[in-house]
SERO-4910 file (N, C-alpha, C, O; in steps of 0.05 Angstrom, whole numbers):
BEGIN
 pado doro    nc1    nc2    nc3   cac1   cac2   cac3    cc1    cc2    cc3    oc1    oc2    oc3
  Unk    A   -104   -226    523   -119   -219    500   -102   -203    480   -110   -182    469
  Unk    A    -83   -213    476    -61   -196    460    -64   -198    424    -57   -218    410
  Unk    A    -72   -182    418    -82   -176    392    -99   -178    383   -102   -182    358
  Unk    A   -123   -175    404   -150   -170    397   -162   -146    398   -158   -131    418
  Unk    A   -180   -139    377   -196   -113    369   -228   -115    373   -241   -136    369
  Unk    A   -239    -93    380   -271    -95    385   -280    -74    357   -266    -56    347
  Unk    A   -302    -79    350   -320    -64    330   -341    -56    348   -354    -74    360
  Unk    A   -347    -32    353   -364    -31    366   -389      0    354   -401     18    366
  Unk    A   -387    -11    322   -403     12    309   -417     -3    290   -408    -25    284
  Unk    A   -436      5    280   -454     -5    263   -440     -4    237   -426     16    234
  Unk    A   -440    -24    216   -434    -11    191   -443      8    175   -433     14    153
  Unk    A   -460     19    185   -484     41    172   -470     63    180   -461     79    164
  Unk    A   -467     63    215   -450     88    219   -416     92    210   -402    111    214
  Unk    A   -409     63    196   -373     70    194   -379     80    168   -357     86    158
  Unk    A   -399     85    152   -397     90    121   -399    122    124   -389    136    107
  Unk    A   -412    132    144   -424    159    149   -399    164    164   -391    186    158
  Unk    A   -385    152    181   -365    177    192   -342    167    175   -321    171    188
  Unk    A   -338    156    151   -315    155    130   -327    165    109   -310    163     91
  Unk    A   -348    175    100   -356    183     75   -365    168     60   -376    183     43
  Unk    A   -369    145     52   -369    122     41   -401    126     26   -422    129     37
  Unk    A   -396    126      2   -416    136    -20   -439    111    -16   -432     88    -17
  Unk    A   -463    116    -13   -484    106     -8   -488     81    -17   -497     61     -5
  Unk    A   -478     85    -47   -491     73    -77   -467     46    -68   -475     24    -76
  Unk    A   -447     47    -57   -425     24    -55   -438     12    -37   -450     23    -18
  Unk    A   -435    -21    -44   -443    -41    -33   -428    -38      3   -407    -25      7
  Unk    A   -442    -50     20   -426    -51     53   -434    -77     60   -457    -83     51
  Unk    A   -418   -100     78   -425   -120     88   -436   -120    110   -429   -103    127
  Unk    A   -455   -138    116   -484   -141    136   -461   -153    167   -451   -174    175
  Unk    A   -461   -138    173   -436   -149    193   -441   -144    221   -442   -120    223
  Unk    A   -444   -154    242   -457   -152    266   -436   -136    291   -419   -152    296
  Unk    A   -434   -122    300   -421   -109    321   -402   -136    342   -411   -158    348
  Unk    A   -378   -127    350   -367   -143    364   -356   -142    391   -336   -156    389
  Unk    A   -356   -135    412   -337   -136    438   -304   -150    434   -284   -140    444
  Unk    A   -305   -174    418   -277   -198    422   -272   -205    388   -281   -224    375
  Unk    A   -258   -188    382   -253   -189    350   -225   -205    349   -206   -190    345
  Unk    A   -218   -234    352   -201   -251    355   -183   -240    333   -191   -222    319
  Unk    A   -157   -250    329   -138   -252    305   -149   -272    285   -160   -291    296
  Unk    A   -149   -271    254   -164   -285    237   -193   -281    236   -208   -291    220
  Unk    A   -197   -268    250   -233   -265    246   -237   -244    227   -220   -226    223
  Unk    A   -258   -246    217   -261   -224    188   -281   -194    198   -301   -190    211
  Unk    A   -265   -180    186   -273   -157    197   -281   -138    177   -278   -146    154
  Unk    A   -293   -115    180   -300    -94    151   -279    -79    160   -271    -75    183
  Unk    A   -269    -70    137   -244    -47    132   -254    -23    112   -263    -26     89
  Unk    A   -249     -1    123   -252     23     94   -224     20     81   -203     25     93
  Unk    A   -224     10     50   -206     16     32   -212     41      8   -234     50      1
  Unk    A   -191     46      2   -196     69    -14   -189     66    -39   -166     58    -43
  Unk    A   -204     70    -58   -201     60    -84   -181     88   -104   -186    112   -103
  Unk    A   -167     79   -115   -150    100   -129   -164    105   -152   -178    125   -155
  Unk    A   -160     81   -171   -175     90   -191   -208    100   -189   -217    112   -209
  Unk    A   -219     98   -175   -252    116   -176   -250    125   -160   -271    130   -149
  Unk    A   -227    134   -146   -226    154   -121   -254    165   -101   -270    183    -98
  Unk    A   -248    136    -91   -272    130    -74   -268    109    -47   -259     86    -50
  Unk    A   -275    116    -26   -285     97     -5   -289     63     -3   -268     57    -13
  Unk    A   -298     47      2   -304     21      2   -302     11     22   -280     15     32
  Unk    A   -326    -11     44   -321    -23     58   -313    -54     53   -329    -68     40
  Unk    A   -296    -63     60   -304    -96     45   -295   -108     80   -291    -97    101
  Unk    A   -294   -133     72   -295   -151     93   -264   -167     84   -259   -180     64
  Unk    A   -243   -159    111   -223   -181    106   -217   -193    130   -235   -194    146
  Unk    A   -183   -210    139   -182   -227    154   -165   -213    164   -146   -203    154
  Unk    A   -176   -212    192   -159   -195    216   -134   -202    230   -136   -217    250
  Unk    A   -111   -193    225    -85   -208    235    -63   -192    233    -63   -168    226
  Unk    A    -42   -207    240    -13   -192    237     13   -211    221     25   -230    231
  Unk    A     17   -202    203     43   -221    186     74   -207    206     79   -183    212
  Unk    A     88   -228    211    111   -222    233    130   -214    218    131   -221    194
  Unk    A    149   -198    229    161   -182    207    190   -205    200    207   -197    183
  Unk    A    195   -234    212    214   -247    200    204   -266    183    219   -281    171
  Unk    A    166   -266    181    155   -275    155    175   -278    135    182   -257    125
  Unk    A    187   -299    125    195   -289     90    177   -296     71    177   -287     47
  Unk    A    155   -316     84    136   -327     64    109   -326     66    101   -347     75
  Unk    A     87   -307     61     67   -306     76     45   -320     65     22   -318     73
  Unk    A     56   -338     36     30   -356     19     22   -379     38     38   -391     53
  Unk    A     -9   -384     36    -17   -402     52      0   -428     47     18   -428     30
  Unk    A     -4   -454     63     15   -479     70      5   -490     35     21   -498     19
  Unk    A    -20   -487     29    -35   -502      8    -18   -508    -24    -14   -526    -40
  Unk    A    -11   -475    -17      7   -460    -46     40   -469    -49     54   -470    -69
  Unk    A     45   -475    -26     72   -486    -21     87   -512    -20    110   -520    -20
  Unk    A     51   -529    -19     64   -553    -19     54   -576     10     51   -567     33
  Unk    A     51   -599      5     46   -615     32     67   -616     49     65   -617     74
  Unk    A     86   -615     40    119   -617     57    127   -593     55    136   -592     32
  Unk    A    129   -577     62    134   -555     68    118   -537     96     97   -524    100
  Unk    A    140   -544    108    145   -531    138    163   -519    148    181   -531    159
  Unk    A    162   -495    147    181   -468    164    198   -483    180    222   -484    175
  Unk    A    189   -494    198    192   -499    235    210   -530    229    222   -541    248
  Unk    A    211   -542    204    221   -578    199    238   -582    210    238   -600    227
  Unk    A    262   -566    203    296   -564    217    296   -573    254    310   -589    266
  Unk    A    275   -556    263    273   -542    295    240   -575    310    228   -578    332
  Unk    A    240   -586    289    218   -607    299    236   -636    318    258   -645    313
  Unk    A    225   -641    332    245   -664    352    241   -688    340    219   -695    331
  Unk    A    266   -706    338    257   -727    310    235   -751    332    223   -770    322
***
């Protein structure tokens, strides 16, 4: 299970033990035990300019640190594959 995360708090309670101002929207998001890689998760971000809290909902993962390119396949092109060189003809 290597790089998986559990949520195991209500969103109601992550706004209250981060401070997270009432009046800001939070996503309806259900508690988890098996929070896979890529699965979407709520995150507290912190806003600079209104120096404020925020929960939003993003995609749960890890970019590898010999990444050079982390734009989806879509943005790059149909032919374009990292791995082409290293494919068996």
């Amino acid at each position: 299970m290597c790089g998986r995360a559990r949520l195991s708090s209500d969103v109601s309670e992550i706004k209250v033990a981060f401070r997270i101002p009432p009046e800001r929207p939070a996503p309806n998001f259900p508690a988890s035990w098996n929070v896979a890689p890529t699965d979407p998760l709520p995150v507290v971000r912190y806003d600079a300019k209104e120096h404020q809290r925020s929960l939003e909902v993003m995609r749960w993962g890890l970019v590898p640190f010999w990444a050079k390119d982390i734009k989806p396949a879509p943005e790059r092109g149909p032919d374009a594959c990292p791995f082409r060189d290293r494919l068996a003809p």
